[in-house]
N, C-alpha and C positions, 0 to 999 in steps of 0.2 A: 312659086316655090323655088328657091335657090337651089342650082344644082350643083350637087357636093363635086370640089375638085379631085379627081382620081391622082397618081403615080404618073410619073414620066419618064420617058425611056432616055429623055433629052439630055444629061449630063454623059450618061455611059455613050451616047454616039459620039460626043465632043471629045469624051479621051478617048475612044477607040482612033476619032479625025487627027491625034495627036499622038498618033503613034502606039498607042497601048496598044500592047496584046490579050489583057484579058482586064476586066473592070469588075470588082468582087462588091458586091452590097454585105454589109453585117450588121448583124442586130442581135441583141441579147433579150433573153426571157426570163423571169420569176427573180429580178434584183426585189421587189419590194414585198416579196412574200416573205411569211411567218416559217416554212418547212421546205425542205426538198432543197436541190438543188438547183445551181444556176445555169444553163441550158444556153449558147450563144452560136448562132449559123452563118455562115458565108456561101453565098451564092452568084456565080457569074450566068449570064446569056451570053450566047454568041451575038457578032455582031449584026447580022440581018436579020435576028430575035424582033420577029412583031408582038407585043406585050398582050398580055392577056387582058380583055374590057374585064371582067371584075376583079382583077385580082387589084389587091387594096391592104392596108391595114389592118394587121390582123385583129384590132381589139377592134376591127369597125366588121369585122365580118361573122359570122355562128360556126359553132363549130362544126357543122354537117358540111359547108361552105370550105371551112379550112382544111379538111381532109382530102376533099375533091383537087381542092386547089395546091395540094402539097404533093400528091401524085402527078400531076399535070406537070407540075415544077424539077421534080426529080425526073420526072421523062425526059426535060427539054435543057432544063440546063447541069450543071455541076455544083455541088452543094457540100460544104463542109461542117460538121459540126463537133462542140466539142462540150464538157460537162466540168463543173466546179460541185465535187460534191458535200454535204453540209459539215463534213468533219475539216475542210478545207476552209469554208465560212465562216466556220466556229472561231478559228484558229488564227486566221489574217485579218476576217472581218469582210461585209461587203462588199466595202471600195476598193480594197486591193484585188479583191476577186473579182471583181467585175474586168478590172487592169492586165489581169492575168489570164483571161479568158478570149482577151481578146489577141492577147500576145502569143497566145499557144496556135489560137488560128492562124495568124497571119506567117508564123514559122513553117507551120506545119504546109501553110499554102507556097510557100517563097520556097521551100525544099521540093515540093513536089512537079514545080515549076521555074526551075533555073536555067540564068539566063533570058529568062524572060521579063517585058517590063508589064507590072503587077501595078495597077492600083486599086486602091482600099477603099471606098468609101462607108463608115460608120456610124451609125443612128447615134445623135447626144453630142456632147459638146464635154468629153472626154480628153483634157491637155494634157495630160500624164503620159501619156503615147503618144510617145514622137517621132516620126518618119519623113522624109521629104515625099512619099509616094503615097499618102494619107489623107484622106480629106474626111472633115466630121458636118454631119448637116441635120442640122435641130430637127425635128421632129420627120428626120428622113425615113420614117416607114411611110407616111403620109405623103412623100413628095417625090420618092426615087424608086424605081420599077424593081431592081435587085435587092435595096434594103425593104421594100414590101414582104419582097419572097424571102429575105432570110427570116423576116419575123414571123413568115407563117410557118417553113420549117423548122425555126424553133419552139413554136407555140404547139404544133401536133407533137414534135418530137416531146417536150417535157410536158405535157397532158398524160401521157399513154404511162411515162416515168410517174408520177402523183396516182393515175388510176390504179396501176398496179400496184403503190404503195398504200396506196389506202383496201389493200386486200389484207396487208400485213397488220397496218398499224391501225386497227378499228377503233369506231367510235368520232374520231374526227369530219367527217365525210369529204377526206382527200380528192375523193375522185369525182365531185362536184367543185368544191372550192377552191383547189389543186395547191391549198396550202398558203391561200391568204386568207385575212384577218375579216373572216367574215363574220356575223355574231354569234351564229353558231359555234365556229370556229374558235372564237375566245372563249365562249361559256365551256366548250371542250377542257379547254387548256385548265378553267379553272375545277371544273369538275375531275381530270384524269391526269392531269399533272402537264407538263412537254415529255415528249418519248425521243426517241433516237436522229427522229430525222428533224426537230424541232432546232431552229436558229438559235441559239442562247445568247440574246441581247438583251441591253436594257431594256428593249421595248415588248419583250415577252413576260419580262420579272413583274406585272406591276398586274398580270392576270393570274398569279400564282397565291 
């Protein structure tokens, strides 16, 4: 049996060897969901950060795993997160949101951090955001030790966001689905209509 390739710590020591001061992984949660919000985290290690053996992809790990490993990660490193909420999605649309989600981190990290030399690296292949201290790397929750961990604390962080809404907005069962298109999910929408936290895209009109 092939053994699955984990994260590497490998890219963040090569800029740290080049002078960096802090190396930030970032990853975004819930772009291809039907409800809720978009959820996007930034997280650096220091640099003699020996990586965690499981910690991995969030969509490759459960979610009793992702909790564990999201308090491990806020122990050991620094973590930023930020939220695009669905009256925001509604209104720009996903791909700006997604644009702007990531632009808010990186402000918010560069202001809290100046003078200092900051590099980004980003899950996705994202050209819209342009920076000379920016690097995007395709399917970088899979390959980069900091974009793992921002995808996990993004993934517990807007879990907990969805269970809690699905206290309010019943019938759905948010706090299982967490607001994607599951069949349940759609038969909801045709049965109860979209409620408040519902995306309003073409791609919701056609279970109405």
């Amino acid at each position: 049996m092939k053994k699955t390739k984990k994260p590497s710590f490998n890219l963040e020591r090569k800029l740290y060897a080049k002078k960096a001061d802090y190396v930030f992984g970032m990853d975004e949660v819930g772009r291809g969901s039907f409800a809720g919000p978009l959820v996007a985290s930034a997280v650096v290690f220091k640099k003699e950060f020996a990586w965690f053996e499981k910690l991995n992809d969030s969509k490759l790990l459960s979610a009793k795993k992702r909790k564990q490993l999201s308090k491990l990660i806020l122990k050991h490193a620094k973590c930023f997160t930020q939220i695009i909420e669905v009256e925001t999605i509604n209104k720009i649309g996903i791909g700006k949101s997604n644009k702007l989600i990531f632009e808010r981190l990186i402000k918010n990290i560069s202001e809290e951090f100046k003078n200092k030399k900051i590099h980004f690296l980003i899950d996705g292949n994202k050209k819209k955001i342009r920076r000379n201290n920016l690097s995007f790397i395709v399917k970088g929750d899979s390959k980069i030790i900091s974009i793992a961990a921002a995808s996990i604390i993004a993934k517990v962080h807007r879990d907990k966001i969805m269970q809690d809404l699905g206290k309010i907005y019943k019938g759905y069962n948010f706090a299982k689905n967490k607001g994607y298109g599951t069949k349940f999910h759609q038969e909801a929408i045709r049965k109860l209509g979209l409620c408040d936290i519902h995306r309003r895209s073409f791609r919701l009109k056609k279970f109405l």
